[in-house]
C-alpha positions as CSV (number, residue, x, y, z in Angstrom):
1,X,115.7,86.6,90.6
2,X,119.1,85.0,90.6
3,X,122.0,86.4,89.0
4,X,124.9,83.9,87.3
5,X,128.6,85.5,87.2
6,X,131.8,85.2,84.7
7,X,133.6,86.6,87.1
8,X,135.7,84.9,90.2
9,X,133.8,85.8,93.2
10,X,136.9,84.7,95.1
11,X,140.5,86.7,95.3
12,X,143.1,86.4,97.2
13,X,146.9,88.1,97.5
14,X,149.5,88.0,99.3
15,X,147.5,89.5,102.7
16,X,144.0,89.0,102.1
17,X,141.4,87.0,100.9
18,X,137.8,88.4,99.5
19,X,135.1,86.8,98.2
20,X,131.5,87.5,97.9
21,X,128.6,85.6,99.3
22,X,125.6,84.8,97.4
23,X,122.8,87.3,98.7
24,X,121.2,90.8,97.9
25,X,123.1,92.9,100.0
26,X,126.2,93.3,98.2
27,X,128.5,91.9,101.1
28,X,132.1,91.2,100.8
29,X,133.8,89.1,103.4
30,X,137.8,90.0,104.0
31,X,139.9,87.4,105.9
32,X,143.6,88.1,106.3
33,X,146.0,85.2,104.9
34,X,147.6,84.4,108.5
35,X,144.1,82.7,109.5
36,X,144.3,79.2,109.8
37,X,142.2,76.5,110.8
38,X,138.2,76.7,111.0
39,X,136.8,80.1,109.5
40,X,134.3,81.8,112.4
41,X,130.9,82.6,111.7
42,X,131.5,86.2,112.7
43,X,133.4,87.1,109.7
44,X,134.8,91.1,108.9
45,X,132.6,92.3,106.2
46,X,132.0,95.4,103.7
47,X,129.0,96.3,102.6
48,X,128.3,99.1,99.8
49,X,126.1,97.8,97.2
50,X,122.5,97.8,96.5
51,X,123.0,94.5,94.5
52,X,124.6,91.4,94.7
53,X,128.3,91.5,93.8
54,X,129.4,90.3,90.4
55,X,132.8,90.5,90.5
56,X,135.8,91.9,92.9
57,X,139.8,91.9,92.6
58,X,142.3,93.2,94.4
59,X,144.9,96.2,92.9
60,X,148.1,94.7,91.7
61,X,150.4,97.3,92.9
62,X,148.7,97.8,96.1
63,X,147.3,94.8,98.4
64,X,145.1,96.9,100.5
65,X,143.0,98.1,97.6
66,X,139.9,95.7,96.6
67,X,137.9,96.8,93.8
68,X,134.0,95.8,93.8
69,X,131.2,95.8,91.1
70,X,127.8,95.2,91.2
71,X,124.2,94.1,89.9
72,X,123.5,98.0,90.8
73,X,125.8,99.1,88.0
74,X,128.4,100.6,90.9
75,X,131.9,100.1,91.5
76,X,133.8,100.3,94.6
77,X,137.0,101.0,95.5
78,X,137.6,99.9,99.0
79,X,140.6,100.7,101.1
80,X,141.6,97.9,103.5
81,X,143.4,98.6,107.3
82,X,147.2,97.4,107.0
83,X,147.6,93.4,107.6
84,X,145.1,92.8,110.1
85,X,141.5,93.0,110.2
C-alpha cells in the first residue's frame, strides 16, 4: 500500500532542515542548516511513528520544536538539541 501526501514532506528554518523519507517506519531525518556540501549516508534521525509520515513543520515561534503527523493517526511534538545535532 502506498500512501500520496498534500503536505510538504520537507521544512526547513532558520537552523534545521526536516524531511521525511518514503518508508513505513515513520522516520524523520534532521540536518542542521550549517551543513554544506555532500549529505552523509549516516544521517541523525527520529523515529516515533507506526506509519509513514504525512506531513511535519517546524513551530514558528520556536526553531527547535518540529511537529510530526502520521498514517497512524498520531502527532508528534518533537524537541530538538540547541543548534547542533
Amino acid at each position: 500500500m502506498t500512501t500520496s501526501s498534500d503536505g510538504g514532506l520537507i521544512k526547513l528554518n532558520s537552523k534545521f532542515i526536516a524531511f521525511s523519507a518514503k518508508n513505513p517506519g515513520g522516520q524523520v531525518t534532521i540536518l542542521t542548516q550549517d551543513k554544506k556540501g555532500k549529505i552523509p549516508t549516516d544521517l541523525p534521525c527520529i523515529r516515533g511513528h507506526h506509519g509513514p509520515v504525512l506531513d511535519l513543520d517546524f513551530m514558528p515561534f520556536n526553531e527547535n520544536i518540529l511537529a510530526t503527523c502520521s498514517e497512524d493517526t498520531t502527532v508528534q511534538l518533537w524537541k530538538l538539541p540547541g543548534d547542533k545535532l
